[in-house]
N, C-alpha and C positions, 0 to 999 in steps of 0.2 A: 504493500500500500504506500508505503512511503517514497519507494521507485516512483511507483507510479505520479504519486504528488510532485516526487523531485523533473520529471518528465514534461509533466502536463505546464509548469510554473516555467520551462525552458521554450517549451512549445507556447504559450502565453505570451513568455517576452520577444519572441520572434529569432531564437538561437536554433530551430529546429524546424523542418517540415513536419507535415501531418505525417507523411512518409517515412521522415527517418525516425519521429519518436514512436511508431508503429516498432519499426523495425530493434530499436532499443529495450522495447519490453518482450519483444519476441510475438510480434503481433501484425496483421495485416492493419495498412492506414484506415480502410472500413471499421475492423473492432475498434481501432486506439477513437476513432470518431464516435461508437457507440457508446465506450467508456465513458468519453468525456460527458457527452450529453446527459448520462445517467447519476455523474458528481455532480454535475452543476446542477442539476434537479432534484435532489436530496442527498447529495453528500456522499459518505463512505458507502452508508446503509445502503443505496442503488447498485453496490459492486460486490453485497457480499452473494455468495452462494454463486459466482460466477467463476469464470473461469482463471482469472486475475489471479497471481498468487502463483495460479501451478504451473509445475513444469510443461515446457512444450517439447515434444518426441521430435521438432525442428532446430528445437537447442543449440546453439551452436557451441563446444565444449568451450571450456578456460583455455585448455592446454593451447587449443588451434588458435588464439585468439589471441594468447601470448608469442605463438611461432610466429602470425601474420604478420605482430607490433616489432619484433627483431627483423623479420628478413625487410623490411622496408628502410630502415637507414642504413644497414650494413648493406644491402646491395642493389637498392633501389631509389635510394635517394633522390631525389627531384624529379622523380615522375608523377606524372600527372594520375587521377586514380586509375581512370578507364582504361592506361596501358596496365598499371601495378597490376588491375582486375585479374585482365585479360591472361595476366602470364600464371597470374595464381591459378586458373583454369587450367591452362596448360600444364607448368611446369611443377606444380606443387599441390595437386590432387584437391583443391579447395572446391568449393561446390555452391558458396554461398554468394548471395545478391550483390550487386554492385553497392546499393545505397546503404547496405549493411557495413561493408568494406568502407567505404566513405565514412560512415557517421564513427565510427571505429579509430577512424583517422584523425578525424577532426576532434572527438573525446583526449585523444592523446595527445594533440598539440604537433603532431609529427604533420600534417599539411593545412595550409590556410584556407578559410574560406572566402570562398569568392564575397565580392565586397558587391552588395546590389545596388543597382541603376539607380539613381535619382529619379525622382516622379516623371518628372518630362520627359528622361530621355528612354520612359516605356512605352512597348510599341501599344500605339492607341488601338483598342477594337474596330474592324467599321461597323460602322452604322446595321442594324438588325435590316432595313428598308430600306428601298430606292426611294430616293426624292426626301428622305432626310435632311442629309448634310449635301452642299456642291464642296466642291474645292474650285479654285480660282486659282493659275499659277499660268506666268508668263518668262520663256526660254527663249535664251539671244544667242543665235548660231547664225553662220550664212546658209539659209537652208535652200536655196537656188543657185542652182551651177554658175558661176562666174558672178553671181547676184550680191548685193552688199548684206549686212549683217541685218538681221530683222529680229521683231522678237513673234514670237507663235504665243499666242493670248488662247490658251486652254479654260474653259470650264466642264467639269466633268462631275458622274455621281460618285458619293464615298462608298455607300454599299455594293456597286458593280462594276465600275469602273467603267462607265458608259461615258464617251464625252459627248455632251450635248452641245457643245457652242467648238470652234478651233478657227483662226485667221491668222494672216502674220499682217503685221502691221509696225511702222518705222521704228516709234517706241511705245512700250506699255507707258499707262498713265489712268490718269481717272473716265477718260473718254472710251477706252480700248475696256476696262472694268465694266461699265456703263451697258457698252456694244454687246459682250458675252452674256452679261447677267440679261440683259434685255431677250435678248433670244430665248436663252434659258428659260424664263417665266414664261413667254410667250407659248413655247411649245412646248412645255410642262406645269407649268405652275408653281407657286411658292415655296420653297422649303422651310424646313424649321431654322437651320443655319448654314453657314458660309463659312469657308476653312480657308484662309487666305496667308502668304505672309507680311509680316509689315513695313513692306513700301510704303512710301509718306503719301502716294495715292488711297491709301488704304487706312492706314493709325498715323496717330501724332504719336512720337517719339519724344522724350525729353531728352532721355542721354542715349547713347548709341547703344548699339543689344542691353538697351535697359526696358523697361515694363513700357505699355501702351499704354497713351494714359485715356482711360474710360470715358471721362468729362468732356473732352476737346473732341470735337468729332470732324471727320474730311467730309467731303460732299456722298462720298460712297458708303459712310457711317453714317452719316445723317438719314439718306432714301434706305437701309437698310432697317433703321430705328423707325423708323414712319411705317415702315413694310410689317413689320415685326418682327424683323428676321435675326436669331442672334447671328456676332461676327465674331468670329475665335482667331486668334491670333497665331501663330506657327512660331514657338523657340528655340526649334533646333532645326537643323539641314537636315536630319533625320525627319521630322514633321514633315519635310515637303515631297519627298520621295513618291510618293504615291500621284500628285497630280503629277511631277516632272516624269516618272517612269512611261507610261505610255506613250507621249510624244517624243522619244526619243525615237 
């Protein structure tokens, strides 16, 4: 029981998947999920007469557990887990999970773990439906043989990746913005929101890659706000991928 508390309180602070504190109590991440629910619903009393406590016939022994913790700095050192894994498959008759092997690792300090993404720079969902969200993004190439540099003014959907609007025109601006979204509504309709990023045609900027500022609105913030359409901002190059991939 006390594992179990010491588990759940690591799984809590976010030092643990549901997966790997499954795999810690010797549990598939399903049970360690039904567990949990059943503590937080009346405490200890919901886990007794279960199966918590006892031995699993998938055990994995001490003795193996301490050969796995040796042969990893003496002759494995700075590999990554999924080779370490791999070879213990191979070359040393082990049998057990990868995430097992990991979370093993990471208990002992013998490998780091990966440090997670900051909020922005995870990959957003799309949208569950078409006509949601558009994206809005304009790419400057010489996209005509011997032709000068243009830019190609994309609007497209985020749930499907259909572009509805595409031209090239000298330079993007609030007029070329205007031109796409125009079309767009015309031969669809309004969406909930606009994925754009922030060109000064598009957000007032105070400091350079600093925040958009919400109050101050461009001429395409303002018919967007009249529209009711929200306008989300794009913070990283990673953000824009999705409208720039297709026109490439």
């Amino acid at each position: 029981m006390q594992k179990f508390r010491d588990v759940l309180s690591r799984w809590n602070g976010g030092d643990l998947s549901m997966m790997e504190a499954g795999e810690l109590l010797g549990m598939s991440e399903r049970q360690f999920r039904r567990y949990r629910d059943r503590y937080e619903e009346v405490g200890e009393a919901g886990l007794l007469d279960r199966r918590l406590g006892k031995l699993s016939t998938r055990r994995v022994p001490a003795e193996a557990i301490e050969e796995m913790l040796e042969l990893y700095p003496h002759r494995y050192l700075g590999w990554n887990v999924k080779h370490f894994h791999e070879h213990l498959l191979r070359d040393h008759d082990f049998s057990w999970g990868y995430t097992f092997i990991k979370t093993q690792l990471h208990a002992a300090g013998l490998v780091e773990r990966a440090k997670r993404r900051g909020v922005h720079r995870r990959k957003r969902e799309r949208k569950p439906c078409e006509g949601m969200m558009l994206h809005q993004d304009g790419s400057r190439h010489q996209w005509l043989a011997g032709g000068p540099m243009l830019d190609l003014i994309v609007t497209m959907d985020d749930a499907t990746s259909t572009i509805y609007s595409a031209f090239l025109i000298e330079e993007e601006g609030t007029a070329s913005s205007f031109q796409g979204l125009l079309e767009t509504f015309v031969a669809k309709g309004l969406p909930s929101s606009l994925y754009s990023d922030r060109g000064s045609h598009y957000f007032v900027t105070l400091k350079a890659g600093g925040a958009v500022d919400k109050i101050r609105l461009t001429q395409v913030g303002r018919a967007l706000d009249r529209l009711g359409i929200e306008h989300i901002p794009a913070y990283s190059p990673e953000a824009r991928g999705r409208s720039a991939g297709p026109t490439a």
